[in-house]
C-alpha positions in Angstrom: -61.5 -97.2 -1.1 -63.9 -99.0 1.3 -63.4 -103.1 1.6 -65.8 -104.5 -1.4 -68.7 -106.0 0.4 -68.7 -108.4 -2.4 -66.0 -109.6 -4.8 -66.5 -112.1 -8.0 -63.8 -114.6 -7.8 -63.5 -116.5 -11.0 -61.7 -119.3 -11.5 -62.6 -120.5 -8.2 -62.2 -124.3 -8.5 -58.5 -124.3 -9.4 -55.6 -124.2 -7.2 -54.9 -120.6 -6.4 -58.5 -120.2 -6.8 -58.9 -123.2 -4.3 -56.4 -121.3 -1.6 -58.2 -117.9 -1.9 -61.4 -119.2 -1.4 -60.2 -120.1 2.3 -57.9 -116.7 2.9 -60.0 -114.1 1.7 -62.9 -114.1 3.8 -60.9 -113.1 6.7 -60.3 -110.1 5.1 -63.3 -108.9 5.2 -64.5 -110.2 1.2 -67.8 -111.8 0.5 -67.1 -114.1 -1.9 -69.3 -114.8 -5.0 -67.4 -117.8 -7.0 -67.1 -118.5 -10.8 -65.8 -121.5 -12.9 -66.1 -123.8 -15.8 -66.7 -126.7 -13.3 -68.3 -127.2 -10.3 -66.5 -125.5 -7.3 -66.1 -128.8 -4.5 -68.4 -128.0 -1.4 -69.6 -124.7 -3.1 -73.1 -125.7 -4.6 -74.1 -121.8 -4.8 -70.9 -121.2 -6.9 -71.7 -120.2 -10.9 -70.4 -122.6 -13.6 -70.3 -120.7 -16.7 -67.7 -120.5 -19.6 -65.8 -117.0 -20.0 -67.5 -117.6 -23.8 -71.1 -117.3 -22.2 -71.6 -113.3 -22.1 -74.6 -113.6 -20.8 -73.9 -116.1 -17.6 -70.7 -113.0 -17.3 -72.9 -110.4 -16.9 -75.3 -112.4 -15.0 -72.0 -112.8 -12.5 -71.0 -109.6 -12.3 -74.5 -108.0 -11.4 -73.9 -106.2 -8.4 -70.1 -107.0 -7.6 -68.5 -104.0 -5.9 -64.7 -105.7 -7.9 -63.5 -109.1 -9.3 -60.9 -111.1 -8.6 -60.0 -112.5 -12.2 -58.2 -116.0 -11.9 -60.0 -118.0 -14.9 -58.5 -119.1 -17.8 -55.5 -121.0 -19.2 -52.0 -121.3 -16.7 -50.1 -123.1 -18.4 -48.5 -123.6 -22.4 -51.2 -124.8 -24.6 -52.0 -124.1 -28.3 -52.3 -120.7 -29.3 -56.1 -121.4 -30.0 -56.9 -122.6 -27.0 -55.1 -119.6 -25.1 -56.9 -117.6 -27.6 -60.8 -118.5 -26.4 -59.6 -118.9 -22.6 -57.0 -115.9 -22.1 -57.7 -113.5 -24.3 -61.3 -113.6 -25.6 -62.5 -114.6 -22.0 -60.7 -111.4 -20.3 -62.3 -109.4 -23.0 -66.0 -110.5 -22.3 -65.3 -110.2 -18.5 -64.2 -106.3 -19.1 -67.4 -105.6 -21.0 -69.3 -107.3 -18.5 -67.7 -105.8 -15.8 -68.2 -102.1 -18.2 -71.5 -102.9 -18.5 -72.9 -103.8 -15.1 -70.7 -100.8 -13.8 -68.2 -103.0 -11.3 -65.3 -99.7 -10.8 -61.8 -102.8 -10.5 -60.9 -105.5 -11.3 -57.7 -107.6 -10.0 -56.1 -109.4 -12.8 -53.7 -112.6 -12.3 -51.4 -111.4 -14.6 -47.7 -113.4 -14.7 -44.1 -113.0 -14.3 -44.2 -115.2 -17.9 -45.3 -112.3 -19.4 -41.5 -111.3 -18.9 -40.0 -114.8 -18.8 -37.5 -114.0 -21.1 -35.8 -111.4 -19.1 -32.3 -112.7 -18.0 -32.4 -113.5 -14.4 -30.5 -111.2 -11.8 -27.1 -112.1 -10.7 -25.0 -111.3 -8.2 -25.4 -107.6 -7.2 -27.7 -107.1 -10.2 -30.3 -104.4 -9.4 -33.8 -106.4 -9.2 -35.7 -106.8 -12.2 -38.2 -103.5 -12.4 -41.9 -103.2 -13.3 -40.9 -101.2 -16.4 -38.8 -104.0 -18.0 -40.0 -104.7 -21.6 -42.6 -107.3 -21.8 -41.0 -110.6 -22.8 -43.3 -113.6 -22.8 -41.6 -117.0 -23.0 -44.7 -118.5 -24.0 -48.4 -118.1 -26.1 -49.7 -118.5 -22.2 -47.1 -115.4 -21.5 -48.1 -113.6 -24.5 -51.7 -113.9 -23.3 -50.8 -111.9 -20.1 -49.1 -109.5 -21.5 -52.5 -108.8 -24.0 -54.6 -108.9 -20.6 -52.4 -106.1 -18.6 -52.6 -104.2 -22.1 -56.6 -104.7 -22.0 -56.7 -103.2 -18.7 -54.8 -100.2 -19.5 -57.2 -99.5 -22.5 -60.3 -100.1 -20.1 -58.9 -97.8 -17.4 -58.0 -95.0 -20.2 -61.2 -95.4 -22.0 -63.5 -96.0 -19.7 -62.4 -95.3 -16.0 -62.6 -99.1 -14.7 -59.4 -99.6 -12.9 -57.1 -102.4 -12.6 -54.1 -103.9 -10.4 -52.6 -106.6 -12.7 -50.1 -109.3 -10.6 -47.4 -110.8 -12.0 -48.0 -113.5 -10.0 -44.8 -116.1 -9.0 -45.4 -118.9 -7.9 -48.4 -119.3 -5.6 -48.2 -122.7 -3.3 -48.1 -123.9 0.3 -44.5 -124.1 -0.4 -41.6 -123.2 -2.8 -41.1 -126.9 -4.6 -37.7 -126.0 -6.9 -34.9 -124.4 -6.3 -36.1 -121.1 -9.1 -39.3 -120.8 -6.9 -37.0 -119.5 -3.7 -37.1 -116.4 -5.9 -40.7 -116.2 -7.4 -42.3 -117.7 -4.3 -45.7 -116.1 -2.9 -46.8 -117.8 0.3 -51.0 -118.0 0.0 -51.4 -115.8 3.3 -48.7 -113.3 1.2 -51.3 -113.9 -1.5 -54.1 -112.9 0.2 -52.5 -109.9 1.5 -51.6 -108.2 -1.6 -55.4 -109.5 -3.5 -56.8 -107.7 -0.4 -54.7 -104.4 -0.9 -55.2 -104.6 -4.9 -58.9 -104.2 -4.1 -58.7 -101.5 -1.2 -55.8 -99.2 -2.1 -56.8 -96.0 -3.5 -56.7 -94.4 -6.9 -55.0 -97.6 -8.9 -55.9 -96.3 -12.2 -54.2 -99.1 -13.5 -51.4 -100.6 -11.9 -48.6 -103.3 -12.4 -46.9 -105.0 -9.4 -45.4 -108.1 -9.2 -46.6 -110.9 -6.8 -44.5 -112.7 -4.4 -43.5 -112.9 -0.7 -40.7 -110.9 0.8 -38.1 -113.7 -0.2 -34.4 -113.5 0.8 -33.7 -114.7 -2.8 -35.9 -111.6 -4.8 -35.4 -111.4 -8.1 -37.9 -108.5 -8.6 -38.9 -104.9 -7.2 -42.0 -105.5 -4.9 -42.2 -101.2 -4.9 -45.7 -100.6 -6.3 -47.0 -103.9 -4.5 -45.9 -102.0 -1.2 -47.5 -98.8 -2.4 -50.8 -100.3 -2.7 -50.4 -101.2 1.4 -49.2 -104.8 1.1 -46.7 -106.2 3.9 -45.8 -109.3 3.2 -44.8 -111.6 6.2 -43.2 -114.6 4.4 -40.0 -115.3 3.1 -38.8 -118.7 1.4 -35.7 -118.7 2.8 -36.6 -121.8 5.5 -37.0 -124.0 2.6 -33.8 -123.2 0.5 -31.4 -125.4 2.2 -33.3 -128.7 1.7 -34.1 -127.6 -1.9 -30.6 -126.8 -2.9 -29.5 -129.8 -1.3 -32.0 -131.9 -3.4 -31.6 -129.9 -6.7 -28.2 -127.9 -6.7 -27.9 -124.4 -7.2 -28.7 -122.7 -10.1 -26.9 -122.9 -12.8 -26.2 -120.0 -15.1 -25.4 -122.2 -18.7 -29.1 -123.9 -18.2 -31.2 -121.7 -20.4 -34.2 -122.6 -17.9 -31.9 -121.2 -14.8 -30.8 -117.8 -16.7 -34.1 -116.4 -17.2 -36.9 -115.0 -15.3 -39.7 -117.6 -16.6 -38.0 -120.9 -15.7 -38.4 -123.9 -17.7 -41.6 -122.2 -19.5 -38.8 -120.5 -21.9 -37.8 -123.7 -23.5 -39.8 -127.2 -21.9 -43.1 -125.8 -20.3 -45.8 -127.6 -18.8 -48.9 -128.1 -21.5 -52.3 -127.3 -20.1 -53.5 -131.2 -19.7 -57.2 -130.2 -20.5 
């Protein structure tokens, strides 16, 4: 598949938004931006709600594949996940259905299986075909979303690579995020392969850098041509000297999601 001339990038105010709004374009991806505010130093950008169908389509028109970012990342209550998550990935599909766009790249999460146990040890690393277990409504939205996509690519031939994203920031900030870690030039690496790799159907890969400390199988992200070039290794000395290791009796430590399975951040908004 030829590089998209131009790719709909919603959610582009926020932070991983923010950080692929400066990495992509070296790529070779013309950028058309979406979000519910205005987009800092951007006054071309689209402000629209994921509830306005008609402002969706209006985006869409003439997109050769989106970059879907928008929406809810953190806990909040179910009815607010409900309008932002879920309703607002469906409208963007049947835009995207509509207007004809052939992919979409979903920012799926790794909370969408936060309640797998963490590995340990010589455990094998967690694989894509792990049952769904989402530590949170936010969670259980993601998993809906990578369910949508497989509908839309079975029903109506518009493909999908959904990322379990990690944990997307300049760097790892806790001693979990060693693990989950995706370096923003990582990032735009695999975004840039989930829109130009061949044949995706739909497709699950999980998001991170090449990290010493891997806790999951990067295998289909590799299929779809990504190399990452990072590794979070360099930080994990001053981290475990700040926080301590891991440890295996903290229910926040044992499992894949982190502190999202019982304390998790609340969408302040």
């Amino acid at each position: 598949m030829p590089a998209p001339r131009t790719v709909l990038l919603t959610g582009a105010a926020g932070g991983l938004g923010t950080l692929m709004r400066d990495l992509l374009p070296a790529h070779g991806h013309t950028l058309r931006l979406l979000d519910l505010r205005p987009v800092e130093g951007e006054p071309d950008a689209i402000v629209a709600d994921l509830a306005d169908r008609e402002a969706l389509r209006e985006a869409v028109r003439g997109v050769d594949a989106i970059i879907h970012l928008a929406g809810i990342s953190l806990e909040a209550p179910f009815e607010k996940i409900l309008r932002a998550n879920i309703e607002g990935t469906y409208h963007l599909y049947e835009a995207a259905r509509e207007e004809g766009v052939g992919r979409i790249v979903l920012a799926s999460s790794n909370h969408a299986v936060g309640f797998t146990p963490r590995p340990r040890g010589d455990d094998p690393l967690i694989p894509l075909d792990t049952p769904r277990r989402p530590d949170t409504f936010y969670g259980l939205s993601k998993s809906f979303c990578e369910d949508l996509a497989q509908f839309y690519w079975d029903k109506h031939g518009l493909e999908t690579v959904s990322v379990r994203i990690g944990s997307c920031f300049p760097e790892p900030t806790s001693v979990r995020m060693l693990s989950v870690w995706m370096s923003p030039a990582d990032g735009a690496r695999l975004f840039h392969a989930a829109l130009t790799a061949e044949d995706v159907g739909h497709t699950v890969v999980y998001g991170s850098s090449a990290n010493t400390r891997l806790w999951w199988d990067l295998t289909s992200a590799r299929a779809l041509g990504y190399a990452p070039q990072d590794d979070s290794e360099p930080y994990a000395a001053k981290l475990i000297a700040e926080q301590g290791e891991l440890d295996p009796e903290n229910v926040a430590h044992a499992h894949l999601g982190g502190h999202f399975v019982n304390d998790p951040p609340i969408w302040p908004y």
